[in-house]
N, CA, C and O atoms as a GROMACS GRO file, in nm:
protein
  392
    1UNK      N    1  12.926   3.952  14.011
    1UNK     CA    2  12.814   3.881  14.067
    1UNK      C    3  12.855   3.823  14.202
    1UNK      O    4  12.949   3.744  14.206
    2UNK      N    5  12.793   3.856  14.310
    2UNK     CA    6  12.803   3.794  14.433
    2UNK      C    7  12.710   3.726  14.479
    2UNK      O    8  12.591   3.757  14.490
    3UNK      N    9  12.797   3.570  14.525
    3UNK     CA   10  12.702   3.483  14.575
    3UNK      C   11  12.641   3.456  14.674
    3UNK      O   12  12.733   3.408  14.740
    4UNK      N   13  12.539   3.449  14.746
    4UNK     CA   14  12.508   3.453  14.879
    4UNK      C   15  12.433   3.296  14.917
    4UNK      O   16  12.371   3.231  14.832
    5UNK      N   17  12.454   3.249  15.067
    5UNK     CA   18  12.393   3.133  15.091
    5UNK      C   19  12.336   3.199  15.228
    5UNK      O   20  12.385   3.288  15.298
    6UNK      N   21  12.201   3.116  15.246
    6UNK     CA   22  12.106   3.125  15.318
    6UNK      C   23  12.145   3.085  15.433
    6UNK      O   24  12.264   3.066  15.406
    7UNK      N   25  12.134   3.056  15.549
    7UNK     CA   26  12.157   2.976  15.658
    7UNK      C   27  12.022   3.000  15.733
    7UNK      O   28  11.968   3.107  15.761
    8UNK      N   29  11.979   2.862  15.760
    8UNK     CA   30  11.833   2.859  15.828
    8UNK      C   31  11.842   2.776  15.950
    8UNK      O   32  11.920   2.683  15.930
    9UNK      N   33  11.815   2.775  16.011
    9UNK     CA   34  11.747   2.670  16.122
    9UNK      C   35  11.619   2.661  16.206
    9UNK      O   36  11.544   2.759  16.194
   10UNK      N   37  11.587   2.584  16.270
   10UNK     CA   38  11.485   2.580  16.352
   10UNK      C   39  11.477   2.451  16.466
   10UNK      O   40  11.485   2.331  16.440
   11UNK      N   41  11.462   2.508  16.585
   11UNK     CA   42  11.506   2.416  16.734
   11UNK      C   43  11.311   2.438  16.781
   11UNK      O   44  11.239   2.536  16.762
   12UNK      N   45  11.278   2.303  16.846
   12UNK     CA   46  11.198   2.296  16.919
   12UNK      C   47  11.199   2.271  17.022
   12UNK      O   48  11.252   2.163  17.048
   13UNK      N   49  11.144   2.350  17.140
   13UNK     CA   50  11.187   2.338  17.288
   13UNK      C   51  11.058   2.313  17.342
   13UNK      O   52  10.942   2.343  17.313
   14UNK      N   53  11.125   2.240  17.444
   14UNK     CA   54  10.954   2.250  17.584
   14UNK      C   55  10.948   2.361  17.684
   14UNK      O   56  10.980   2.366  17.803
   15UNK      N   57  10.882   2.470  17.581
   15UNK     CA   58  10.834   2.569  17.606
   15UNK      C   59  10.755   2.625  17.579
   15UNK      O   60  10.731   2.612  17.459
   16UNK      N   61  10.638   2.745  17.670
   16UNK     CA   62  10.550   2.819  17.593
   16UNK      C   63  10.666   2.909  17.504
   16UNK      O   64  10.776   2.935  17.553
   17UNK      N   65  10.615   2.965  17.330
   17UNK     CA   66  10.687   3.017  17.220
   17UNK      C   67  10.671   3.196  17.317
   17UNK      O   68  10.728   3.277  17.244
   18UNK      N   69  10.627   3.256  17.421
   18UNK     CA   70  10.639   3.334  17.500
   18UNK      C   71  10.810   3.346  17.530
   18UNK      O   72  10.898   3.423  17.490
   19UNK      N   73  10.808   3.178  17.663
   19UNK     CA   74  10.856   3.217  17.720
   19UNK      C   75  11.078   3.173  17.637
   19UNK      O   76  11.189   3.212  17.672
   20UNK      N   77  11.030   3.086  17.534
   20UNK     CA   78  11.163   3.074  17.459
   20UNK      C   79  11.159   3.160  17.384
   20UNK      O   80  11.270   3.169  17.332
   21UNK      N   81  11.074   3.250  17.337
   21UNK     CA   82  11.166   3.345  17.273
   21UNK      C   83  11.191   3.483  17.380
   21UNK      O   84  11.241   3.573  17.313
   22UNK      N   85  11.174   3.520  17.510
   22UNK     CA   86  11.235   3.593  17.612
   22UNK      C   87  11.366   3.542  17.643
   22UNK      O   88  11.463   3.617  17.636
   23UNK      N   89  11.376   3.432  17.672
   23UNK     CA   90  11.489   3.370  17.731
   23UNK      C   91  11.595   3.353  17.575
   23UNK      O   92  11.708   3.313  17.603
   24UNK      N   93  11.577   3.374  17.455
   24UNK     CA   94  11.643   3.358  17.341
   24UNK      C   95  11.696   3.523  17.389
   24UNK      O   96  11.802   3.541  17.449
   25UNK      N   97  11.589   3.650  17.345
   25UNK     CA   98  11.635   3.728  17.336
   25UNK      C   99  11.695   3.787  17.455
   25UNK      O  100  11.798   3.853  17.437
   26UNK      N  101  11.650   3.775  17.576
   26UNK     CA  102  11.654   3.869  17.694
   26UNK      C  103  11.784   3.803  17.778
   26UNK      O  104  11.857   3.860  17.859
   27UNK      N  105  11.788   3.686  17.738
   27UNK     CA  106  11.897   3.612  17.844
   27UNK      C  107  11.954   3.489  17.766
   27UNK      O  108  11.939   3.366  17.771
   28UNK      N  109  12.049   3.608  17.670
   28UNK     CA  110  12.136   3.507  17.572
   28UNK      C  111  12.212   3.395  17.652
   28UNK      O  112  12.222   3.273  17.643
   29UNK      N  113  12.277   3.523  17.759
   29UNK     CA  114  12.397   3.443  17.841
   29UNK      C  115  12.352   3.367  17.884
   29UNK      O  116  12.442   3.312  17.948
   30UNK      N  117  12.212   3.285  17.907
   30UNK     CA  118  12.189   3.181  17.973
   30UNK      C  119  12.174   3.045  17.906
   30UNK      O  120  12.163   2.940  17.970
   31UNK      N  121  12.173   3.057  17.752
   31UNK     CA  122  12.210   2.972  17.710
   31UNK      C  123  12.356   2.983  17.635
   31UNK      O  124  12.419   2.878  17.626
   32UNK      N  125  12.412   3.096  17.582
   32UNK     CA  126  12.496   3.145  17.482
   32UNK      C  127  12.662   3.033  17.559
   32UNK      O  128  12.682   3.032  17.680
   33UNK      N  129  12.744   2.965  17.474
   33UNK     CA  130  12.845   2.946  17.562
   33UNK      C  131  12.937   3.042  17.610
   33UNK      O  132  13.021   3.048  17.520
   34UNK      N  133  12.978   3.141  17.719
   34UNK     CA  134  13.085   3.188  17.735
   34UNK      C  135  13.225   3.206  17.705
   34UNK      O  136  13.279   3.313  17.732
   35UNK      N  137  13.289   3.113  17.651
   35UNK     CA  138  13.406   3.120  17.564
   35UNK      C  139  13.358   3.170  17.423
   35UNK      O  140  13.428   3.263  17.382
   36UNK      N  141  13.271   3.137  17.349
   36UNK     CA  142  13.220   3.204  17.271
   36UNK      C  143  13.150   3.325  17.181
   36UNK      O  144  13.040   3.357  17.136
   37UNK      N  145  13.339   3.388  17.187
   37UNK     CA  146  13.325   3.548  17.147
   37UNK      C  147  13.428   3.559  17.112
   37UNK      O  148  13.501   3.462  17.134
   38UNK      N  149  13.491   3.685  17.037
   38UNK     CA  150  13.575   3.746  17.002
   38UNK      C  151  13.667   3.870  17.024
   38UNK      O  152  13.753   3.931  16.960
   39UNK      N  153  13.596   3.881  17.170
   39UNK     CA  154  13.675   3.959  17.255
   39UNK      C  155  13.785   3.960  17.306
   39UNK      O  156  13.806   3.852  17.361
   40UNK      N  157  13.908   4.062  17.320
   40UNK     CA  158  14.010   4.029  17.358
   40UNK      C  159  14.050   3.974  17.514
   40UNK      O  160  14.150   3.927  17.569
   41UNK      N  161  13.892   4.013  17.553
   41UNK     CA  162  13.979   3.976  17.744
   41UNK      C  163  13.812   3.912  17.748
   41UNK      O  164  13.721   3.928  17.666
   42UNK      N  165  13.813   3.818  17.907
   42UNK     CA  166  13.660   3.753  17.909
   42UNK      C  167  13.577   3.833  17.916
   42UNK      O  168  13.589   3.945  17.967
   43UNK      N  169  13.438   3.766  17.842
   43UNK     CA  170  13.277   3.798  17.849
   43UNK      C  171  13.249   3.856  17.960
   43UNK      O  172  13.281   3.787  18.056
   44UNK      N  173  13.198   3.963  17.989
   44UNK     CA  174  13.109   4.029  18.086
   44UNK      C  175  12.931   4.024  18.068
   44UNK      O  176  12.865   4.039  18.171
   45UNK      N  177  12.873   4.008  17.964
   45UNK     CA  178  12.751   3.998  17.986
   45UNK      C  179  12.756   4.006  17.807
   45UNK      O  180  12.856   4.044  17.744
   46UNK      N  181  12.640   3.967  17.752
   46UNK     CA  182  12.553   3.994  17.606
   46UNK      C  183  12.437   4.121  17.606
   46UNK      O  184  12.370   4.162  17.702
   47UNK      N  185  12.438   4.159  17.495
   47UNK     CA  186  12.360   4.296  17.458
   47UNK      C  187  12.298   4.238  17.349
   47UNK      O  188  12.354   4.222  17.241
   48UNK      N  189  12.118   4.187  17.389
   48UNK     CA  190  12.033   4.196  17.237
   48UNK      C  191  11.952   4.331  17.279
   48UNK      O  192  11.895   4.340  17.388
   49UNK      N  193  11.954   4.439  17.175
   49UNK     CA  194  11.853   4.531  17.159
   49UNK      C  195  11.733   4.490  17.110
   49UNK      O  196  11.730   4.441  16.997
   50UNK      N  197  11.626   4.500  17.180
   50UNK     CA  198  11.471   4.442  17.088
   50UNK      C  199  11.406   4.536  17.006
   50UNK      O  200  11.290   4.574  17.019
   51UNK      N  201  11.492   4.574  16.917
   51UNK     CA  202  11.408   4.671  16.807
   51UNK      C  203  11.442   4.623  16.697
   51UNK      O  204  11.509   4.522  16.719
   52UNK      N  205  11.424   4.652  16.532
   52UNK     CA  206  11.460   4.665  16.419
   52UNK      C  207  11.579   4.754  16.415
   52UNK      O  208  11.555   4.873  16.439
   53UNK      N  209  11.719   4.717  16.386
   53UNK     CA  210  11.788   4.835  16.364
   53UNK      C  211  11.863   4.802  16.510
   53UNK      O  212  11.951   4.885  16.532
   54UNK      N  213  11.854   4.732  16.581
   54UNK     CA  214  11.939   4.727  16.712
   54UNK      C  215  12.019   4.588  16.666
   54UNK      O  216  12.016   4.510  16.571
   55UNK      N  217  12.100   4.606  16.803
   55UNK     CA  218  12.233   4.516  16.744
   55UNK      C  219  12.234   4.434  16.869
   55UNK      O  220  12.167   4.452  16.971
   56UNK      N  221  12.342   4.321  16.837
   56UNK     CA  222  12.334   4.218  16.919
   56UNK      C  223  12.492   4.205  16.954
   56UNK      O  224  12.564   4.187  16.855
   57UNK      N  225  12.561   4.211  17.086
   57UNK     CA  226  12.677   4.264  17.103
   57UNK      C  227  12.735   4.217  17.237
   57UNK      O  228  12.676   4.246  17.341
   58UNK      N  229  12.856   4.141  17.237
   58UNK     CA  230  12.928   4.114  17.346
   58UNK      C  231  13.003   4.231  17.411
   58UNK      O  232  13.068   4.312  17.345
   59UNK      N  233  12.989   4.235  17.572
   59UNK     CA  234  13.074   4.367  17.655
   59UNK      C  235  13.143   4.246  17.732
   59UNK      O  236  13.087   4.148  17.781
   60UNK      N  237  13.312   4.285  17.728
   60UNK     CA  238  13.399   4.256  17.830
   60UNK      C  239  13.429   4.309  17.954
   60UNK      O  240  13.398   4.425  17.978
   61UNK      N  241  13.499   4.222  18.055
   61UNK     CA  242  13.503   4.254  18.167
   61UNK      C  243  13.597   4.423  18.140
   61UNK      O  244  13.614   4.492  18.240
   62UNK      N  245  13.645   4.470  18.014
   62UNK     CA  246  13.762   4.538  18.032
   62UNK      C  247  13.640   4.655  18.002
   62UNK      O  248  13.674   4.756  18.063
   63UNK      N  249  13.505   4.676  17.926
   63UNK     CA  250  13.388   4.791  17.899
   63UNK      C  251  13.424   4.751  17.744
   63UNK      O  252  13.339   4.800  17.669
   64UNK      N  253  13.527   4.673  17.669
   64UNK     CA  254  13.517   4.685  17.524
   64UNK      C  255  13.391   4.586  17.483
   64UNK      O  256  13.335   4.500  17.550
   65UNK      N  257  13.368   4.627  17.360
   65UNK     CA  258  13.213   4.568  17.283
   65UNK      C  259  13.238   4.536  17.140
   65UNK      O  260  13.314   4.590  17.059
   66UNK      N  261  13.164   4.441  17.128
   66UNK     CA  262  13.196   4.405  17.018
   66UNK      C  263  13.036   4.364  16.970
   66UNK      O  264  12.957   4.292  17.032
   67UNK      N  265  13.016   4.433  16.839
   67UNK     CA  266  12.849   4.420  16.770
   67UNK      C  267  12.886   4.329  16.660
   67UNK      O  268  12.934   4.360  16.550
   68UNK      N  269  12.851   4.181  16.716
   68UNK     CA  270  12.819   4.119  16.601
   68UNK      C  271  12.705   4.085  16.506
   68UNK      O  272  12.727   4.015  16.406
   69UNK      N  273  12.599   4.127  16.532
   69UNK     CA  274  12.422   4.089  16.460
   69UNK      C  275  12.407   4.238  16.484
   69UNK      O  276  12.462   4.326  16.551
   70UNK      N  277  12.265   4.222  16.362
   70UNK     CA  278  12.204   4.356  16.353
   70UNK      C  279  12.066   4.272  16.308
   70UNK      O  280  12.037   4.189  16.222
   71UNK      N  281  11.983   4.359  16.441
   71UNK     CA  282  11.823   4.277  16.424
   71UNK      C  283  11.764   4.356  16.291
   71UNK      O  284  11.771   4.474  16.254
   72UNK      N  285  11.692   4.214  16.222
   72UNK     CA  286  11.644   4.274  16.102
   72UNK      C  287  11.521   4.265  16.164
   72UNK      O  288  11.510   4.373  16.221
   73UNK      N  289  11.433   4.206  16.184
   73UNK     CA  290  11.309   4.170  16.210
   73UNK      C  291  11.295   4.134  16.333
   73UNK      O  292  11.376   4.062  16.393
   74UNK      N  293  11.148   4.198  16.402
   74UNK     CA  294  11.166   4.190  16.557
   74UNK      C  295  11.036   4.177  16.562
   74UNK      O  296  10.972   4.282  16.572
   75UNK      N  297  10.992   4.102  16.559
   75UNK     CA  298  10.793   4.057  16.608
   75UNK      C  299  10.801   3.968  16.734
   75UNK      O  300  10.831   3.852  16.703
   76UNK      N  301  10.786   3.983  16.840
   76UNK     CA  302  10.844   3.917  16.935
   76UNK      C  303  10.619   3.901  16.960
   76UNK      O  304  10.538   3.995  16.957
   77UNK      N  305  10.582   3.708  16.988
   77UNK     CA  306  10.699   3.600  17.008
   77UNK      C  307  10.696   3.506  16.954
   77UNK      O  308  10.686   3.395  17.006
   78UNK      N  309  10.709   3.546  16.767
   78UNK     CA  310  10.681   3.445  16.662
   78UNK      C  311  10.806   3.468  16.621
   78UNK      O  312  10.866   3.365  16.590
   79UNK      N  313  10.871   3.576  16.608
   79UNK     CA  314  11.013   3.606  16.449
   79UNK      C  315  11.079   3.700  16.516
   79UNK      O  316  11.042   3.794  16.587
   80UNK      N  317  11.275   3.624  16.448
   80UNK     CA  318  11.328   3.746  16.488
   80UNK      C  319  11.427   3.661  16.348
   80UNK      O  320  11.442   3.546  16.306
   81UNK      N  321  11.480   3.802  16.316
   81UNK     CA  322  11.617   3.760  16.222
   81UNK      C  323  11.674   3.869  16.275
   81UNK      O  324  11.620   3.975  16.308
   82UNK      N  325  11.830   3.826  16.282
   82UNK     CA  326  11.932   3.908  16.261
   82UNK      C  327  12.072   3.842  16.150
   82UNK      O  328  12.103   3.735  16.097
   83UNK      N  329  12.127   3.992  16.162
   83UNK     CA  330  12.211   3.940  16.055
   83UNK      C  331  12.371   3.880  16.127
   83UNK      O  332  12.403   3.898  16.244
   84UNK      N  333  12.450   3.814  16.030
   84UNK     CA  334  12.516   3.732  16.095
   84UNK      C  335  12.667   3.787  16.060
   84UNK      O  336  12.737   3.740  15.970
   85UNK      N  337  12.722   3.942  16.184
   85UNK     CA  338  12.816   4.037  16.126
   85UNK      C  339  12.989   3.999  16.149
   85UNK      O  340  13.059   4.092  16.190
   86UNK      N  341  13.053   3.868  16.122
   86UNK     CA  342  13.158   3.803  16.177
   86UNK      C  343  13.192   3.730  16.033
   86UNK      O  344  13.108   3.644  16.005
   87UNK      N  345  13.297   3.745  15.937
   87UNK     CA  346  13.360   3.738  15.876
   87UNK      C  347  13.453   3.586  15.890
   87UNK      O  348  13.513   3.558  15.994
   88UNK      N  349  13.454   3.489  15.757
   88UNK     CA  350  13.510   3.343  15.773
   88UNK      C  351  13.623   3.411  15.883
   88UNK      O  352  13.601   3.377  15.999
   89UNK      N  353  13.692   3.464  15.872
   89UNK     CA  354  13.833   3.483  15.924
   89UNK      C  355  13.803   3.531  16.067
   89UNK      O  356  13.885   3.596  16.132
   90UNK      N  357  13.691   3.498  16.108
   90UNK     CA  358  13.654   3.572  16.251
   90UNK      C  359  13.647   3.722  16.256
   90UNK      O  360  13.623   3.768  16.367
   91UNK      N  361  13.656   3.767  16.205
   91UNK     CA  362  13.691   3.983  16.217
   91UNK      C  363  13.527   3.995  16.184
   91UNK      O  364  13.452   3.920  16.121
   92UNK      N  365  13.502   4.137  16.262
   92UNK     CA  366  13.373   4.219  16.297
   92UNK      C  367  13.367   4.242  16.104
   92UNK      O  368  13.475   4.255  16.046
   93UNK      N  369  13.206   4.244  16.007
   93UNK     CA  370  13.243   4.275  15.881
   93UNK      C  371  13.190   4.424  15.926
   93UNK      O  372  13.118   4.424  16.025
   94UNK      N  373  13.214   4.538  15.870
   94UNK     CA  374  13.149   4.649  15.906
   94UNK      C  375  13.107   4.694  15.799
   94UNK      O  376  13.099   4.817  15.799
   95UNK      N  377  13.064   4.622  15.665
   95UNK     CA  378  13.018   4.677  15.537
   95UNK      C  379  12.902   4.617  15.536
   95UNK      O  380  12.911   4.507  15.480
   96UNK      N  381  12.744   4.653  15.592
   96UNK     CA  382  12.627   4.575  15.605
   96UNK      C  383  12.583   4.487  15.459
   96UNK      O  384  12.503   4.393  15.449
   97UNK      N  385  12.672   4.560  15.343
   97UNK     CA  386  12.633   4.532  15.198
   97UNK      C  387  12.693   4.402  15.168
   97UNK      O  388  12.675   4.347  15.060
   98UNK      N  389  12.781   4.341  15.286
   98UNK     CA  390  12.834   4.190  15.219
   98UNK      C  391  12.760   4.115  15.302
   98UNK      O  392  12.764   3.992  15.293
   0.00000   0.00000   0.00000
């Protein structure tokens, strides 16, 4: 039996729900912190794909990438889930089933 916990949140901004969820998806790096990745050399830019099935992924200055989320749900500009692919121990999980 495997146990699973939910993780939820919800932030309210002074914004039209337009234009915070563009700036959520389209321009992570503008809020995202920069030290905040798991790349071996610094951040070069963030990758959200806006589909179902696209992934959400740090590129280093060196071209390496690293896919941590996988968009589950993409109704843009009410809902988005993705999944959350980074392991307690920090490591990429690559088994979508845990």
């Amino acid at each position: 039996m495997t146990d699973t916990t939910a993780v939820t949140t919800s932030i309210v901004v002074d914004a039209p729900v337009d234009r915070a969820f563009s700036v959520f998806t389209d321009d992570m790096a503008s809020w995202w912190p920069p030290e905040h990745h798991i790349l071996q050399g610094p951040l070069a830019s963030m990758v959200f794909e806006p589909k179902v099935g696209g992934h959400v992924y740090d590129v280093g200055t060196d071209g390496s990438e690293c896919r941590w989320a996988r968009v589950l749900a993409y109704e843009p500009p009410n809902r988005i889930v993705f999944s959350w692919d980074i392991s307690l121990g920090w490591q990429i999980e690559t088994d979508p089933g845990k």
